[in-house]
N, C-alpha and C positions, 0 to 999 in steps of 0.2 A: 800485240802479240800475246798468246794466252799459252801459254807450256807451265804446264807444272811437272816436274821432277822431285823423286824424293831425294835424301840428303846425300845420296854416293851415287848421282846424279845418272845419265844414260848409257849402258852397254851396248856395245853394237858388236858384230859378228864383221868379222871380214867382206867386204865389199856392202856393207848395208849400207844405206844412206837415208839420210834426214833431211828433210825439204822444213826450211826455215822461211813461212813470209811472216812480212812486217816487222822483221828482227834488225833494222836498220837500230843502231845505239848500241845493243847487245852484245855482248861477248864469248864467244866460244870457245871455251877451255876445254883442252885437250886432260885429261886427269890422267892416262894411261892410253898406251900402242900408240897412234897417227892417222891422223887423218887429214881428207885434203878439202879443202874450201873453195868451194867457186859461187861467183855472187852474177845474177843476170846482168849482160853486160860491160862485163868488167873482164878484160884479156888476161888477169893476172890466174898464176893459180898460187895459191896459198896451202902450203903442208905444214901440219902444226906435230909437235913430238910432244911426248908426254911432258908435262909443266910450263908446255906455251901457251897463248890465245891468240885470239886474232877475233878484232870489234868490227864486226858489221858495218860496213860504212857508206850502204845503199839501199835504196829503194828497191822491191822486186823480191824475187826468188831467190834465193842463195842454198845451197846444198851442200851438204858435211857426207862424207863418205868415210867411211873404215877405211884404209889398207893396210890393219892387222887390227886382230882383235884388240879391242880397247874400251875404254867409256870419257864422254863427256860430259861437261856443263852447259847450262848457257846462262846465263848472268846477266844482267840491266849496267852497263855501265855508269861507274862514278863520277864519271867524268858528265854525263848525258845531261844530267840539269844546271850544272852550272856555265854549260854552253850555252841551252837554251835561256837562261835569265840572265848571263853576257849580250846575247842576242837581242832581247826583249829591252833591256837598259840601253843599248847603242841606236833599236830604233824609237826608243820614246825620250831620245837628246839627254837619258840622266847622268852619261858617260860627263858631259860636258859642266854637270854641278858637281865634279869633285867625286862621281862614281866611278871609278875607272874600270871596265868589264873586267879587267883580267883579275881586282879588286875584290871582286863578287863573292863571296862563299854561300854557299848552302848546304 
């Protein structure tokens, strides 16, 4: 995923929408007004208020819609690499010498 945002992040108008791919990890902060989240394939719908988020947690398309004017973020989550190096230690057995994934910081 490649978005750059400057630092008071994206405004959007009433009904505008933002097509996210490859934002699977990523987090979408709501900074002001609400907006709704929907990810390809995924029956849920997610509405975020200003000072929530909501992490990306799929492959595919996903789309941020306004319904009121507002602006968001999107953000890399903190969480995203110390899954994937939990992930990486549990399939190369180092879980088993005393690394316990959940152990893992980065």
């Amino acid at each position: 995923m490649n978005i750059e945002l400057n630092q008071d992040g994206l405004c959007l108008k009433r009904k505008q929408v933002v097509k996210v791919r490859g934002g699977m990890g990523h987090s979408v902060v709501c900074d002001s007004g609400s907006v709704w989240v929907t990810q390809d394939g995924d029956p849920r719908d997610i509405v975020l208020r200003a000072g929530e988020s909501f992490t990306i947690d799929r492959n595919g398309l996903a789309l941020v819609q306004a319904l009121e004017p507002g602006s968001i973020s999107i953000l890399r989550s903190a969480a995203q690499p110390r899954a994937i190096m939990a992930a990486a230690l549990s399939r190369r057995g180092l879980a088993g010498a005393g690394l316990a994934p959940g152990a893992v910081g980065v």
